[in-house]
C-alpha positions as a Python dict, from the first residue, in 0.01 Angstrom:
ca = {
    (1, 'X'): (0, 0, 0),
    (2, 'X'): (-36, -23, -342),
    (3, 'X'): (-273, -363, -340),
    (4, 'X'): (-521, -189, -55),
    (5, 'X'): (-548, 132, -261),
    (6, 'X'): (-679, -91, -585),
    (7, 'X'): (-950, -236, -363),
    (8, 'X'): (-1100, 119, -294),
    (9, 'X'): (-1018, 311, -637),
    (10, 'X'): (-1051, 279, -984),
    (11, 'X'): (-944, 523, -1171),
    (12, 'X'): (-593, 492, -1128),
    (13, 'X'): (-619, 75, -1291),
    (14, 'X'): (-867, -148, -1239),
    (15, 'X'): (-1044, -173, -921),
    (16, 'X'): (-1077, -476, -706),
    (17, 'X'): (-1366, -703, -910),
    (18, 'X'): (-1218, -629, -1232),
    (19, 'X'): (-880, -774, -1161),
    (20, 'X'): (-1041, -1035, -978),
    (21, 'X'): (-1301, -1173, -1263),
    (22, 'X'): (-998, -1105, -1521),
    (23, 'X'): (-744, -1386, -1325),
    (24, 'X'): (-1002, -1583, -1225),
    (25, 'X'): (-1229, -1592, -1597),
    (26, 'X'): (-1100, -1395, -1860),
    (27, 'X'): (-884, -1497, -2120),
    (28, 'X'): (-616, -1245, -2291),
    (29, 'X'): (-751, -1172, -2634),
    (30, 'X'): (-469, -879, -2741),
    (31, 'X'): (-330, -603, -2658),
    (32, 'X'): (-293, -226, -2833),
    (33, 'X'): (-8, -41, -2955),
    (34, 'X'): (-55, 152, -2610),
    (35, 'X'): (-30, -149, -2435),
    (36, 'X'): (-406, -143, -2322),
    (37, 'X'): (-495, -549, -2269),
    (38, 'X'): (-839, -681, -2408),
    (39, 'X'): (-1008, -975, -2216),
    (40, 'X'): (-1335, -1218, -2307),
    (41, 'X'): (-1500, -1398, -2039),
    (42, 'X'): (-1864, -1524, -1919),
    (43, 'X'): (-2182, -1369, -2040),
    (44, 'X'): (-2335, -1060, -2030),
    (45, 'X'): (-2724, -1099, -1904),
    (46, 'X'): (-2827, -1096, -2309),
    (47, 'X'): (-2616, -1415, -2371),
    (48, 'X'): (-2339, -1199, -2578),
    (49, 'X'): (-1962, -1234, -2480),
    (50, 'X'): (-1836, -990, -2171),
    (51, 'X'): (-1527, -826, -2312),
    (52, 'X'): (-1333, -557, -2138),
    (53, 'X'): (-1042, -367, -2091),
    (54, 'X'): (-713, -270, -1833),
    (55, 'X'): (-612, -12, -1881),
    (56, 'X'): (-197, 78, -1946),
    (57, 'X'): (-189, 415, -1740),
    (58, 'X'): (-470, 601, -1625),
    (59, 'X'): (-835, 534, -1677),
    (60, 'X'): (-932, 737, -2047),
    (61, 'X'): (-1176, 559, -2284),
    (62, 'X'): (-1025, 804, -2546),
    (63, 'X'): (-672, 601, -2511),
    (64, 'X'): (-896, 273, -2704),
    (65, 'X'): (-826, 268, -3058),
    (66, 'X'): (-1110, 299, -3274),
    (67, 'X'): (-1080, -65, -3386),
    (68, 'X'): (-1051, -180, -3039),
    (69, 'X'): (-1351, 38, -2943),
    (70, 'X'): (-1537, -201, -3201),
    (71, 'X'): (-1463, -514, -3085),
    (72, 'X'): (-1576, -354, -2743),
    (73, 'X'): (-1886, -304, -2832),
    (74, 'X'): (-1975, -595, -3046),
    (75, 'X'): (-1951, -445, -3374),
    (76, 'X'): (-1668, -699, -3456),
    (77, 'X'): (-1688, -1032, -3371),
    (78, 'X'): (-1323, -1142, -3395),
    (79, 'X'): (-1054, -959, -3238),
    (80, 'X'): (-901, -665, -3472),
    (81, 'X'): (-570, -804, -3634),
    (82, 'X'): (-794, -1095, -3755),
    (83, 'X'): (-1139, -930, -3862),
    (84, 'X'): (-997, -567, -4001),
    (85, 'X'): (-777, -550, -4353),
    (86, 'X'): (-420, -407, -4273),
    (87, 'X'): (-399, -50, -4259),
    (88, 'X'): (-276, 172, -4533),
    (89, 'X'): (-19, 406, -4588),
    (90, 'X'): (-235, 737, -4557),
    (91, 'X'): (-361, 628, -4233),
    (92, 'X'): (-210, 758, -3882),
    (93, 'X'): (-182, 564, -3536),
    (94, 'X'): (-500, 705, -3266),
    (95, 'X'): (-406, 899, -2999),
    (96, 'X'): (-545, 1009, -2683),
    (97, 'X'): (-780, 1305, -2595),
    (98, 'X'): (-489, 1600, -2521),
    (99, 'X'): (-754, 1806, -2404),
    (100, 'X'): (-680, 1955, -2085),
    (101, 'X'): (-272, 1853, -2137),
    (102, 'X'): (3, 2032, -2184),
    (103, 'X'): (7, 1902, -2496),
    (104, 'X'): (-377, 2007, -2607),
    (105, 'X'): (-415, 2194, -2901),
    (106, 'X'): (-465, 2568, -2876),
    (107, 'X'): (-551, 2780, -3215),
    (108, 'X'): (-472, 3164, -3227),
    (109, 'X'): (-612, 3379, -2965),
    (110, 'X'): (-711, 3119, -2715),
    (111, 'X'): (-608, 3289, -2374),
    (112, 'X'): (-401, 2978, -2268),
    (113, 'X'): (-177, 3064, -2558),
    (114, 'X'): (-140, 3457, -2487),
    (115, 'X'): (-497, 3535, -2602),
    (116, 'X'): (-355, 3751, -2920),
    (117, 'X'): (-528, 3694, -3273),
    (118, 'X'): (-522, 3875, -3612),
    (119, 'X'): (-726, 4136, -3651),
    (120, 'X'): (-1085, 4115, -3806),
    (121, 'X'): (-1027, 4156, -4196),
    (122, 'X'): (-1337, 4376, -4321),
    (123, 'X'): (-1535, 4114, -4419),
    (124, 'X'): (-1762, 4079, -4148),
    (125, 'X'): (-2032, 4310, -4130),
    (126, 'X'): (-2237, 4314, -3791),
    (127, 'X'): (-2595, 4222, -3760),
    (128, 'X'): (-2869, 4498, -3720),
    (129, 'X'): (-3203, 4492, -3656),
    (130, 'X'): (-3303, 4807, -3843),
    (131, 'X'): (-3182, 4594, -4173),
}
């Protein structure tokens, strides 16, 4: 069931023609800390490299790493662990849009979270026209 619902759908993986170009001419390049694999193969119509993606899980553009989202979109030419300097200390691992999640991030007073903020502090004075 699983094979006839990838011919018809593609949000849920990659649909028929992807899977079918990546075994037949892409060529693994790497894959992501969230296990995301990157591909190379043929030519787009202006004679640069196709590259593309399968996803690990659902469908999200926002779960491609920023330096992965380069090499994408031609801004890098070689994949990421050999064209990027190592990352440092201060810097933290990309994560996916949460937005719509349980997980999504709701400041004070959003009505998800109760809907309950501090009061105003006096420092706000109202616009009027007769001013």
């Amino acid at each position: 069931m699983a094979i006839i619902k990838n011919i018809f759908t593609w949000w849920e993986g990659s649909g028929f023609g992807t899977w079918f170009n990546t075994r037949r001419i892409g060529t693994h390049v790497g894959t992501d800390g969230l296990g995301n694999a990157y591909y190379t193969g043929g030519a787009q119509t202006n004679g640069a490299p196709r590259r593309w993606v399968i996803y690990n899980g659902p469908n999200d553009a926002s779960r491609v790493p920023p330096e992965w989202h380069g090499w994408l979109h031609g801004t890098l030419d070689d994949v990421p662990d050999n064209s990027l300097p190592p990352p440092r200390r201060w810097e933290v691992e990309a994560t996916a849009n949460l937005t719509g999640t349980a997980q999504a991030y709701l400041p004070q007073g959003a009505l998800q979270a109760g809907g309950k903020r501090r009061a105003a502090t006096g420092d706000y004075e109202a616009w009027s026209p007769d001013n």
